[in-house]
Backbone as numpy.savetxt, mean C-alpha at the origin, in Angstrom:
# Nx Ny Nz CAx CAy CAz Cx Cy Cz
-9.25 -46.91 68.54 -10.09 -45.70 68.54 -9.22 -44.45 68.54
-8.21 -44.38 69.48 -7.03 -43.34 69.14 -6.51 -43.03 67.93
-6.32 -43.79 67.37 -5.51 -44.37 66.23 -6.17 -43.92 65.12
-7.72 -43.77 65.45 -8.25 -43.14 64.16 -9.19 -41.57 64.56
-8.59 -41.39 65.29 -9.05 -39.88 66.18 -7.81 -39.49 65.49
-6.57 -39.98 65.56 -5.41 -38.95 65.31 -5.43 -39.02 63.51
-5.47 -39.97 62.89 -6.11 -40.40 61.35 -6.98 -38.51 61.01
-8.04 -38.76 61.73 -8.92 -37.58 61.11 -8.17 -35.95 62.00
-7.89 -35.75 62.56 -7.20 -34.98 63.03 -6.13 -34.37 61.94
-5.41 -35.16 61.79 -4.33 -34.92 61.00 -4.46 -34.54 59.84
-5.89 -35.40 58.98 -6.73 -35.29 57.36 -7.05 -33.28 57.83
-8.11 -33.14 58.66 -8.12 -31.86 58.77 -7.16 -30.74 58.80
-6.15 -31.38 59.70 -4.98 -30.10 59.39 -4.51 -29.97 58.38
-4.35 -30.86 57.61 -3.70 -30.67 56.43 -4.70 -30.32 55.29
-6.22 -30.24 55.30 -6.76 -29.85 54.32 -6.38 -28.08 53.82
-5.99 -27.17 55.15 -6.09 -25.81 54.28 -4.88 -25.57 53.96
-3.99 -26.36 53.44 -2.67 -26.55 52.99 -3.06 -27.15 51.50
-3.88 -28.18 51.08 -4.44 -28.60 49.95 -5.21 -27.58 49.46
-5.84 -26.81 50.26 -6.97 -25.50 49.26 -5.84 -24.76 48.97
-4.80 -24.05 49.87 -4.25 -23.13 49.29 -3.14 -23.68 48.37
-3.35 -24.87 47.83 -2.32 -25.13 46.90 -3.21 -25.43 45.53
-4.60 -25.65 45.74 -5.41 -25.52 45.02 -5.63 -24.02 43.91
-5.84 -22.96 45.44 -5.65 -21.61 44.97 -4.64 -21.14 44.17
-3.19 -21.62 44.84 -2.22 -21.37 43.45 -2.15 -21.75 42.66
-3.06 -22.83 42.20 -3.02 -23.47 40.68 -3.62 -22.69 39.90
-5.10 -22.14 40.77 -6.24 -21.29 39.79 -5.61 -19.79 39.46
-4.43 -19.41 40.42 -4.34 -18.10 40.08 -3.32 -18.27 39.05
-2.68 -19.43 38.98 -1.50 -19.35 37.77 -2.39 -19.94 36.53
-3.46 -20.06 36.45 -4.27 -20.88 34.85 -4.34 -19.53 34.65
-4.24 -19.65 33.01 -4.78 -18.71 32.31 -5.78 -18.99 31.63
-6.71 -18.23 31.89 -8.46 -18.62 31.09 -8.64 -18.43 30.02
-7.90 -18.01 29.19 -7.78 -18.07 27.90 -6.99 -18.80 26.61
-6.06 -18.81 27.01 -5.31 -20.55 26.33 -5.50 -21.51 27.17
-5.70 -21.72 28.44 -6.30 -22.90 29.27 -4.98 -23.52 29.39
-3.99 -22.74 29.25 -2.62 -23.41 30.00 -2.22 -22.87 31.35
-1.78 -24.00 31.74 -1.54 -24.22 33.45 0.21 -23.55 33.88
-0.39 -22.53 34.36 1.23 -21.36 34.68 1.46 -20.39 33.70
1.14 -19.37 34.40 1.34 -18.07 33.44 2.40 -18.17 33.05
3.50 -18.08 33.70 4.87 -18.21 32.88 5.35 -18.51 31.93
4.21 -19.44 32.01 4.61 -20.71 30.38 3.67 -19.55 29.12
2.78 -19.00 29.22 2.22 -18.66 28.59 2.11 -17.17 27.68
2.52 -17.27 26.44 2.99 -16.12 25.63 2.57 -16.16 24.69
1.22 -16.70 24.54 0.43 -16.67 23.11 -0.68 -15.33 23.29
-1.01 -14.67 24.53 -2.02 -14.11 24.70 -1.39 -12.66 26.06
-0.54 -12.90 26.30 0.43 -12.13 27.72 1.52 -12.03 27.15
2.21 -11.01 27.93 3.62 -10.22 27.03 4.42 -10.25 28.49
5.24 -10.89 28.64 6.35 -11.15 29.91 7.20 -10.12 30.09
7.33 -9.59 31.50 6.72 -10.30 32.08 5.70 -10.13 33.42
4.80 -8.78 32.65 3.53 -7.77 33.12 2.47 -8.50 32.72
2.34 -9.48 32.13 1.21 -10.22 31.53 0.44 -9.40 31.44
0.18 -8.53 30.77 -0.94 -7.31 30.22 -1.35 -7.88 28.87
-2.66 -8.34 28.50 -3.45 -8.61 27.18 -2.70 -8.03 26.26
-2.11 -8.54 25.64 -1.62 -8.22 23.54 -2.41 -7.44 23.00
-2.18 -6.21 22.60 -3.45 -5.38 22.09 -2.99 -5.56 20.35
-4.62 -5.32 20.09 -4.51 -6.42 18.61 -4.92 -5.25 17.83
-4.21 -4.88 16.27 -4.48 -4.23 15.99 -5.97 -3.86 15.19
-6.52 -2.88 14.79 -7.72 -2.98 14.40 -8.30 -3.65 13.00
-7.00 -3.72 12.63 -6.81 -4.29 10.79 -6.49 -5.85 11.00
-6.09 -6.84 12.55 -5.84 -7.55 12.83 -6.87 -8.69 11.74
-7.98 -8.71 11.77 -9.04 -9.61 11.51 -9.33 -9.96 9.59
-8.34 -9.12 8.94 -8.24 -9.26 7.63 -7.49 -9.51 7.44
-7.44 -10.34 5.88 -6.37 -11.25 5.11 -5.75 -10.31 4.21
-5.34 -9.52 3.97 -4.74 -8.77 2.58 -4.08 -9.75 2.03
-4.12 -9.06 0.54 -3.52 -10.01 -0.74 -2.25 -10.07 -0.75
-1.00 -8.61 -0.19 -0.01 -8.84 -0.27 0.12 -7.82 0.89
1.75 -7.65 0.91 1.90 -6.18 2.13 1.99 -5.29 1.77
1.45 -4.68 0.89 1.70 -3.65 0.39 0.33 -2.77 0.84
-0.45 -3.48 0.86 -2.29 -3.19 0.81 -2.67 -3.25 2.12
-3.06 -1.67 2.97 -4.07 -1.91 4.06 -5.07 -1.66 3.50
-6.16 -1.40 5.04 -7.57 -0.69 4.78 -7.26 0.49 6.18
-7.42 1.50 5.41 -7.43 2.85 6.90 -8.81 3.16 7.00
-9.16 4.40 8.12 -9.97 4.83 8.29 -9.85 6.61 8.40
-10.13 6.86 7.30 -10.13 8.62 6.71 -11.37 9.11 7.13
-11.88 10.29 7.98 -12.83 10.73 8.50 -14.13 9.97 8.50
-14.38 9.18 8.81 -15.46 7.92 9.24 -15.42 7.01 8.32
-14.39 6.97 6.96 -14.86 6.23 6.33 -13.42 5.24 5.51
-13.66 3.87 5.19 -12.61 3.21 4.97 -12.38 3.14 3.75
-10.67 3.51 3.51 -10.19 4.13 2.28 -9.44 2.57 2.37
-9.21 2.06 0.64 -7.77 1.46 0.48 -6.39 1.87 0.59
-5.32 1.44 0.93 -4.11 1.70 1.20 -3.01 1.20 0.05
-2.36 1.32 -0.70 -1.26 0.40 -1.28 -0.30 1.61 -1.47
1.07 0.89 -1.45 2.06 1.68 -1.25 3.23 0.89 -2.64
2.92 1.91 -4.03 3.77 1.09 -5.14 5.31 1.38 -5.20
5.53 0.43 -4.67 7.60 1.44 -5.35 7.59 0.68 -6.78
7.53 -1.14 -6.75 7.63 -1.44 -8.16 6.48 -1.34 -8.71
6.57 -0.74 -10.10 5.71 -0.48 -11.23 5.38 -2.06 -11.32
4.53 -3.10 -11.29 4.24 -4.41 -11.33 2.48 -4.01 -11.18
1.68 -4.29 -12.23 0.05 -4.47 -12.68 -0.17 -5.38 -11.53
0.39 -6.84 -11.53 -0.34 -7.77 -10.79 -0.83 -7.27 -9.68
0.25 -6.70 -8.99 0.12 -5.90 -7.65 -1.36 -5.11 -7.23
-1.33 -4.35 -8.59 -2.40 -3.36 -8.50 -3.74 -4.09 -8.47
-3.81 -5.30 -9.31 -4.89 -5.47 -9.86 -5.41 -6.68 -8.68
-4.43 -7.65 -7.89 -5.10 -8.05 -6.62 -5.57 -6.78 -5.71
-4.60 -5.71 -5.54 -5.10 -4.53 -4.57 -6.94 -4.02 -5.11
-6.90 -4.04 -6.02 -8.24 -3.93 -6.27 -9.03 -4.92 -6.79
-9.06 -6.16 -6.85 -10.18 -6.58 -6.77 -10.46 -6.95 -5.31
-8.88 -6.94 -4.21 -9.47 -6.97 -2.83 -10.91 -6.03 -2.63
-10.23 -4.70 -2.79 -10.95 -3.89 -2.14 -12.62 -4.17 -2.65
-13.13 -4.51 -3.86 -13.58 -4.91 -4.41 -14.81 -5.84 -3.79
-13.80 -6.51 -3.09 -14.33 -7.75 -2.01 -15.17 -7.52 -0.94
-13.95 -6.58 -0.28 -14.73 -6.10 1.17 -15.59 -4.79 0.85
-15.56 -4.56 -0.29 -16.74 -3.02 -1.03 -16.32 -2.21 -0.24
-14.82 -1.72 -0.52 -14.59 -0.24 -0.53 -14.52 0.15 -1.56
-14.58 1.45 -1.81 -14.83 2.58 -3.05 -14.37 3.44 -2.97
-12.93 3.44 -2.21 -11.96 4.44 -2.77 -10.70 4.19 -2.46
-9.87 3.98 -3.29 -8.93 3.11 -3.19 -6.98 4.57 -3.35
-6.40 4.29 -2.10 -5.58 5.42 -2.43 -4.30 4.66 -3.02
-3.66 5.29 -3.82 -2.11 4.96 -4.41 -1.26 5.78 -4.16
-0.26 5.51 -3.17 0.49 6.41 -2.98 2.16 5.66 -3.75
2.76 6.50 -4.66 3.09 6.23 -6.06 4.84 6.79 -5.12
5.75 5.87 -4.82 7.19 6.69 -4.19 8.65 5.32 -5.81
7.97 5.58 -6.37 8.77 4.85 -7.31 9.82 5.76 -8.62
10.81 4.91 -8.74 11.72 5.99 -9.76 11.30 5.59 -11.41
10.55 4.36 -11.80 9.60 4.05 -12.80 9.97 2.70 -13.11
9.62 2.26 -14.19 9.44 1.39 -14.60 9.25 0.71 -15.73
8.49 -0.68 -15.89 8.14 -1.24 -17.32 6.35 -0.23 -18.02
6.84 0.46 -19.06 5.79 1.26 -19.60 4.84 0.78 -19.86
4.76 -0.70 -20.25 3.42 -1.37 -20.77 3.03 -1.66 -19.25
3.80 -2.46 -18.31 3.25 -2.56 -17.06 2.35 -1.21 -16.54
2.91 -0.10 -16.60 2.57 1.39 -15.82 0.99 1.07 -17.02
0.86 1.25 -18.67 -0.39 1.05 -18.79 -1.16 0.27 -18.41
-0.87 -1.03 -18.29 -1.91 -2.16 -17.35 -2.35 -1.43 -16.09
-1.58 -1.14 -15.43 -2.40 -0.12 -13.92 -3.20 0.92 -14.35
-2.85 1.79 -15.56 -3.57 3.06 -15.82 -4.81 2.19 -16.37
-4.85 1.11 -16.94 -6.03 0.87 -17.55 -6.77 0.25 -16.05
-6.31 -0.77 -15.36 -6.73 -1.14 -14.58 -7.23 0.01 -13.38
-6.74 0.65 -13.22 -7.60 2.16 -12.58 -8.71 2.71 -13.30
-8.73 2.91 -14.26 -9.40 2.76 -14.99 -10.83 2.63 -15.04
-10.91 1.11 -15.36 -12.36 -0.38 -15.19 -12.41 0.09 -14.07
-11.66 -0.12 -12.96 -12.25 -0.26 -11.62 -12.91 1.37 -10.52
-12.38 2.34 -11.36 -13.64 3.42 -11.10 -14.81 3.72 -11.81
-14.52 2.96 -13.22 -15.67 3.02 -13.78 -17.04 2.19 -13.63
-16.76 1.06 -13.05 -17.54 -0.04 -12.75 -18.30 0.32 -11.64
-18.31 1.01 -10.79 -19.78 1.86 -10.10 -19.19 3.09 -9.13
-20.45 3.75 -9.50 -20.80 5.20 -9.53 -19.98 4.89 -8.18
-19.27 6.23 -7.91 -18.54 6.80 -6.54 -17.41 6.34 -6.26
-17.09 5.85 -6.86 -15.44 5.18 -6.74 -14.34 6.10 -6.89
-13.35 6.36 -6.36 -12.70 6.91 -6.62 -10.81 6.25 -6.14
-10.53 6.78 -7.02 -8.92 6.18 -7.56 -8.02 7.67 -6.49
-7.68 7.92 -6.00 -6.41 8.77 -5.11 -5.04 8.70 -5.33
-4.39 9.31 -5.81 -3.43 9.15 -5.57 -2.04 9.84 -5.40
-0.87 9.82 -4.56 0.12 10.40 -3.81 1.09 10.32 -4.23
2.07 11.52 -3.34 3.65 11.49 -3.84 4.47 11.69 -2.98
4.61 11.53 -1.65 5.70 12.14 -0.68 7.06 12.23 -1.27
7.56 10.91 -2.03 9.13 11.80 -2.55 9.49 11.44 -4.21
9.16 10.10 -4.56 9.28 10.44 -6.16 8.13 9.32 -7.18
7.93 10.43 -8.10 7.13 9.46 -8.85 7.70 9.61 -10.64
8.91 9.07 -11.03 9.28 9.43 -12.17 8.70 8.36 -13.25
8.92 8.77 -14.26 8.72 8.13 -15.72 7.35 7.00 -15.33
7.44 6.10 -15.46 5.98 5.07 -15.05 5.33 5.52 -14.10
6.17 5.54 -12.85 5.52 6.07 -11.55 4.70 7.19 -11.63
5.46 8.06 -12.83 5.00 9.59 -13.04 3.24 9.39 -13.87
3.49 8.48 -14.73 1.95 8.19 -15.48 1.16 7.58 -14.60
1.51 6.82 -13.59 0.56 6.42 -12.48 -0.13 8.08 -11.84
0.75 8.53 -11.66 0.36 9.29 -10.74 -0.60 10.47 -11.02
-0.45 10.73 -12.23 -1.22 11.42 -13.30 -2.59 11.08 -13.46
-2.68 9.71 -13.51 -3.87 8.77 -13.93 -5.06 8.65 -12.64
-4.87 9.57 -11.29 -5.92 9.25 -10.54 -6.90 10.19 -10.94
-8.42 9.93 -10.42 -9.05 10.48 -10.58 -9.38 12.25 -10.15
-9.45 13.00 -11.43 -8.84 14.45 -11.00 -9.47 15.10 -9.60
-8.95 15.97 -9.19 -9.58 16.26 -7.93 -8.94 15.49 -6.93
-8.27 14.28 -7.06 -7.84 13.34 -6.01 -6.53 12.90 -6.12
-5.55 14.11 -6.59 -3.61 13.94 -7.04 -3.27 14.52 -6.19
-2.97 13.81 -5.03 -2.14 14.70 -4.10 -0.54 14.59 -3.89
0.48 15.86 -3.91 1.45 15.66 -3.60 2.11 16.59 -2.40
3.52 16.29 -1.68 3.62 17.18 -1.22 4.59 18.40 -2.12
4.69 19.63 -1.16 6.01 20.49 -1.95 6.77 20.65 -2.61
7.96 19.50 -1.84 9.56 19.15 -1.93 9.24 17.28 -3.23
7.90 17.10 -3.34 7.92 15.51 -3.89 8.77 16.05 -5.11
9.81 15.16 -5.85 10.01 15.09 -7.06 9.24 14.18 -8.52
9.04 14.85 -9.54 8.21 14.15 -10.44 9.00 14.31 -11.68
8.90 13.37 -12.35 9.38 13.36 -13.68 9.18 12.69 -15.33
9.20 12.96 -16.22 8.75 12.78 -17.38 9.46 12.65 -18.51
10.01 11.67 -19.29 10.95 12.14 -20.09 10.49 11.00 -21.63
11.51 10.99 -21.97 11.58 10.30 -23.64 12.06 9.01 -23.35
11.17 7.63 -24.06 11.28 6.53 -23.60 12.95 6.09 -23.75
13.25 4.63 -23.29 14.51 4.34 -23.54 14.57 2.73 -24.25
14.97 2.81 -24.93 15.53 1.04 -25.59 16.57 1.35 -25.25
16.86 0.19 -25.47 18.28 -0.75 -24.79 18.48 -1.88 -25.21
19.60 -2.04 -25.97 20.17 -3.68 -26.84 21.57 -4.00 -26.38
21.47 -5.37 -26.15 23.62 -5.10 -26.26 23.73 -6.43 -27.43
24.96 -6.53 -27.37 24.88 -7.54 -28.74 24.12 -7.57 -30.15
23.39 -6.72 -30.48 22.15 -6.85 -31.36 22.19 -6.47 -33.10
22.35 -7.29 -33.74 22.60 -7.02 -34.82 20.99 -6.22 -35.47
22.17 -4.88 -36.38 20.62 -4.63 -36.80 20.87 -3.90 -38.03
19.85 -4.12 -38.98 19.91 -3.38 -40.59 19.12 -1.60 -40.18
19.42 -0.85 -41.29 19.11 0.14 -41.25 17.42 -0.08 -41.41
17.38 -1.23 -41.96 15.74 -1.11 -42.27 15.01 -1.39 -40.52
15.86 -2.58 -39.87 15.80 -2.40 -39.01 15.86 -1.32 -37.23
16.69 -0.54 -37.75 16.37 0.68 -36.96 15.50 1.94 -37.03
15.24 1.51 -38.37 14.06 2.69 -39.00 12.78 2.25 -37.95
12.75 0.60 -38.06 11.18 0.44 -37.55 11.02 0.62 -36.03
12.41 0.11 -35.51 12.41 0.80 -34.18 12.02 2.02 -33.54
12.91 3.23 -34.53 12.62 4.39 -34.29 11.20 4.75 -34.64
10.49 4.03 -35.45 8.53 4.18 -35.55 8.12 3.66 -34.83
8.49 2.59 -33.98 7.67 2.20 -33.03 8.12 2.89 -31.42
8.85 3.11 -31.15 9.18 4.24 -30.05 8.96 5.46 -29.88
8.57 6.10 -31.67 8.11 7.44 -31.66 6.22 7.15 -31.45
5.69 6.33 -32.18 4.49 6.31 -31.52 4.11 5.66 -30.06
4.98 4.71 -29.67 4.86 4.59 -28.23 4.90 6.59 -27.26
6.07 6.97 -27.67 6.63 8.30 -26.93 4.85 9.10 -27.03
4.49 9.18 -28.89 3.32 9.97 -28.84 2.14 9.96 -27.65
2.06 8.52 -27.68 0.65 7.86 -26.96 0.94 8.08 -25.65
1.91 8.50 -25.07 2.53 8.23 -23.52 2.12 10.08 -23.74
2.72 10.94 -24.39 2.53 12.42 -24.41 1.65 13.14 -24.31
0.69 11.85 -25.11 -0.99 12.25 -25.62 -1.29 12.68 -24.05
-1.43 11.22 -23.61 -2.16 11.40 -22.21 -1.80 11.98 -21.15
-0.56 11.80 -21.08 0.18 12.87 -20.01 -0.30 14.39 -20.08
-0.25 15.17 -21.37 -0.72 15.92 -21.59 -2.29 16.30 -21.23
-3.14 15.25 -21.72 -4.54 15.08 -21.05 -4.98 15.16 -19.63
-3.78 15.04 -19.08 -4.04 14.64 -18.00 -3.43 16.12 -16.83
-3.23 16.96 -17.79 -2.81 18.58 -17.05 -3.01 20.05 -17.95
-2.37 20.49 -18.12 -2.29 22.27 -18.59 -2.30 22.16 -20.01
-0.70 21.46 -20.23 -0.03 21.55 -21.39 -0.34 21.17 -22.63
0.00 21.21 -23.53 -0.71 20.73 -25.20 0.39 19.49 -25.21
0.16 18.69 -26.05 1.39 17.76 -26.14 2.33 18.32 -26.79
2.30 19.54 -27.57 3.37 20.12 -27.85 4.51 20.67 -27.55
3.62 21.18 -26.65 4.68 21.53 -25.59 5.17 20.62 -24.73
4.54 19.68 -24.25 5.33 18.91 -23.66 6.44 17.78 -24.42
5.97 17.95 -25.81 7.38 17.10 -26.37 8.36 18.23 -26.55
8.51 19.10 -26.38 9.16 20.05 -26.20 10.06 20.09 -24.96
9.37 20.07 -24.04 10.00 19.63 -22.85 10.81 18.63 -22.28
10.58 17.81 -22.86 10.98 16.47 -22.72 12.24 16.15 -23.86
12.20 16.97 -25.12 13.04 16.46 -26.13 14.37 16.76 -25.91
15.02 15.25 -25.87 16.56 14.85 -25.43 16.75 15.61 -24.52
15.99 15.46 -23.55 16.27 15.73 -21.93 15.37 15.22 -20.66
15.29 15.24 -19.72 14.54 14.91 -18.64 13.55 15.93 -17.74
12.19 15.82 -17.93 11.53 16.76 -17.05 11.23 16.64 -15.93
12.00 17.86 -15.14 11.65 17.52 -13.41 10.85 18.67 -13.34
9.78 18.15 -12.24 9.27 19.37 -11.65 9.18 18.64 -10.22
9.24 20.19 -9.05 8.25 20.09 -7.71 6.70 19.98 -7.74
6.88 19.19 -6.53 4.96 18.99 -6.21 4.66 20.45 -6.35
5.27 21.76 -6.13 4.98 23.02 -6.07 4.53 23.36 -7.85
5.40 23.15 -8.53 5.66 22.93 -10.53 4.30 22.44 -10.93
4.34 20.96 -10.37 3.25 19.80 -10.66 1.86 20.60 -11.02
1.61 20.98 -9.41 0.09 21.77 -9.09 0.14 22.77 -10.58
1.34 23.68 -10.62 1.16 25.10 -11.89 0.49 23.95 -13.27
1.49 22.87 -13.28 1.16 22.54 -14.92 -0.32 21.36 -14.43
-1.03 21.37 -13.78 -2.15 20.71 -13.51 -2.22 19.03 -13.62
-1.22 18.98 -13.29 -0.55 17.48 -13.18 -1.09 16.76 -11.85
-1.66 17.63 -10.51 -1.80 17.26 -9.18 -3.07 18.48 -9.22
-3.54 18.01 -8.14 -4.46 18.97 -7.71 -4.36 19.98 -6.48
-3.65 19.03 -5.15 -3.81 19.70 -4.18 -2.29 19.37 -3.73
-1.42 20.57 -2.84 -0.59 20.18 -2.30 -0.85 19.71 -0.78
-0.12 18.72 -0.68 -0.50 18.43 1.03 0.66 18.86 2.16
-0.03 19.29 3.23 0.97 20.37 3.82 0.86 20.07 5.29
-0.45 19.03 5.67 -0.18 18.90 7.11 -1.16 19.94 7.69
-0.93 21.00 7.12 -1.97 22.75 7.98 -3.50 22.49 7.67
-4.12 22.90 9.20 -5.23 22.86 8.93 -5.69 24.17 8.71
């Protein structure tokens, strides 16, 4: 009878030694990965303040590449892409994303020194279709520091009212370039070259021109056997941009 008086005696003392070892188990689970010891746990806690991972707000979308967010411009969600290489494909997943999630205004901010010319038309066309395909769409597009030769016809090509650059951006425009090494060639053969580069140059002038102040006359003028630079300040005079951006409210 002693023997089991001291039995339960002993079970009791030692039970609030079992709760409070109980308690340290529950305070080290984490209720959210359901792993046992915070310590261990760095999928959801940042060591070693274990303060919640704050997730960003764009967290919950797949973009097509990295080039492409989605922001939020005075209540409303603009596309993001940021081109250095002149590459269509690029453009043309960036918009049929947006496409997806039905945004309708898609910004290009254009920091490239240029590129492949037929590529730069695939984007101009592909800007294009995709503001034309429903009412309110609009194409944006930017310059913080350079947008030359391809980059420069991108940048031209947004929808007017919506070319923004800053001040100091550099822009540029010039006379196409071939390039051969090794290449055997007849005079008949360089004749056709020089016709097909002079109407490429035209069709590139046409629209450039269309697309600001100048007559194409003048701008093959500008351009002939030399390079045209202007400032985002230049840009705005020859109606190449619309607005300078300055930060001031």
């Amino acid at each position: 009878m002693m023997l089991l008086l001291a039995i339960i005696v002993s079970l009791f003392l030692s039970f609030p030694a079992f709760a409070d070892e109980d308690k340290e188990k529950d305070k080290n689970f984490c209720p959210k990965t359901l792993i046992s010891g915070m310590d261990q746990c760095l999928k959801c806690h940042i060591s070693p303040s274990f303060k919640l991972r704050e997730s960003l707000p764009d967290d919950f979308r797949v973009y097509p590449n990295d080039k492409v967010k989605i922001i939020e411009d005075i209540g409303k969600e603009k596309g993001y892409f940021l081109l250095e290489e002149i590459k269509s494909d690029l453009i043309k997943s960036y918009l049929d994303y947006l496409t997806k999630v039905k945004v309708d205004h898609a910004i290009i901010e254009i920091h490239s020194p240029g590129g492949s010319l037929f590529d730069a038309w695939r984007i101009v066309g592909l800007m294009q279709v995709w503001e034309g395909a429903k009412q309110g769409r609009t194409i944006e597009t930017r310059c913080y520091g350079i947008a030359a030769s391809a980059g420069f016809l991108v940048l031209v090509s947004g929808t007017k009212g919506h070319r923004f650059v800053v001040e100091t951006a550099e822009l540029m425009w010039h006379e196409l370039i071939s390039f051969s090494m090794f290449k055997l060639e007849t005079p008949s053969d360089s004749e056709e070259g020089a016709r097909v580069l002079r109407h490429l140059q035209d069709t590139g002038n046409q629209w450039v021109a269309s697309r600001g102040n100048l007559t194409k006359e003048e701008l093959d003028s500008k351009i002939r056997k030399k390079e045209f630079w202007m400032r985002g300040s230049e840009a705005l005079e020859f109606g190449f941009v619309d607005l300078i951006l300055s930060g001031k409210k």
